[in-house]
C-alpha positions in Angstrom: 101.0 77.0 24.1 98.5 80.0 24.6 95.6 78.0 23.7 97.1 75.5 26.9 97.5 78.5 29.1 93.8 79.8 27.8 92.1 76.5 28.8 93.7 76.4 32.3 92.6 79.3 33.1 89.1 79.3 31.5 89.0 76.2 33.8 90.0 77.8 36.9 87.8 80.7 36.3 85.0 77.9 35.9 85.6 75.9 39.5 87.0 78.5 42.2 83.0 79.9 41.9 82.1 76.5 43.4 85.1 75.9 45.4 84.4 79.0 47.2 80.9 78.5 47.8 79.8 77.4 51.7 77.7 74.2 51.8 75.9 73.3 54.6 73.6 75.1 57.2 74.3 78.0 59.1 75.9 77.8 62.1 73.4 79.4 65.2 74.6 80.2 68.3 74.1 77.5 71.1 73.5 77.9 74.9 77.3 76.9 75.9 80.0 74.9 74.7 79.6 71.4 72.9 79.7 68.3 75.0 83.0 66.9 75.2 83.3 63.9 73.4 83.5 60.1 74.7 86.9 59.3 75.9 87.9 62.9 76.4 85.7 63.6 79.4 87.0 65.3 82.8 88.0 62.6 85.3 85.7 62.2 88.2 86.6 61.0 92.0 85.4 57.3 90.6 87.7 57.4 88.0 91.1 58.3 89.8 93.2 55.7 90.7 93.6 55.5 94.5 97.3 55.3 94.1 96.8 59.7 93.2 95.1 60.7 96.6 98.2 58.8 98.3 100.7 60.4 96.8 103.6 61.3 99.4 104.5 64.3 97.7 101.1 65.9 97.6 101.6 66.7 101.5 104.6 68.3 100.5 103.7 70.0 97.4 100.4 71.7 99.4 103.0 72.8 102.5 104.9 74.3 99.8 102.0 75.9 98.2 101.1 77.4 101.4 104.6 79.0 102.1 104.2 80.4 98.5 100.9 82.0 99.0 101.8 84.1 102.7 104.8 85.2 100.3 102.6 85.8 97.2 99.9 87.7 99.3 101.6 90.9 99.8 102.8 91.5 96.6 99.3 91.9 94.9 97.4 94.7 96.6 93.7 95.8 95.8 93.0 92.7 94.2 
C-alpha cells in the first residue's frame, strides 16, 4: 500500500511541473479591443427591421422619457 501511495505521488510530483507550465506566446498589448466576431456584430440602420422604427410605443416611451428627465434634472446638481 505505501509503495501505491509512493508511486502516485512520485507521479504527481513528475506532471504538475508540466501542467503548470504556460505554452504559447506572450500576450502584447493591442491598440483596442478585438473585433467582434461574425454573427455577433452591432446592428446597423440596414439591418433593423422596419417593423422597430414604427413601433407605437416608442412615441410613448420617449414622452415618458422626457417627463422623467425635467423630474430627474433637479435632483443631480454640479454634475
Amino acid at each position: 500500500m505505501q509503495k501505491l501511495i509512493l508511486t502516485i505521488m512520485l507521479l504527481i510530483l513528475a506532471v504538475s511541473p508540466a501542467a503548470m507550465a504556460q505554452t504559447g506566446a506572450p500576450s502584447t498589448p493591442s491598440a483596442g479591443p478585438p473585433p467582434a466576431p461574425i454573427g455577433h456584430l452591432q446592428p446597423t440602420p440596414k439591418t433593423v427591421p422596419a417593423d422597430v422604427y414604427n413601433d407605437p410605443r416608442a412615441k410613448e416611451n420617449a414622452k415618458q422619457d422626457a417627463i422623467l428627465d425635467r423630474k430627474v434634472k433637479g435632483i443631480c446638481r454640479g454634475c
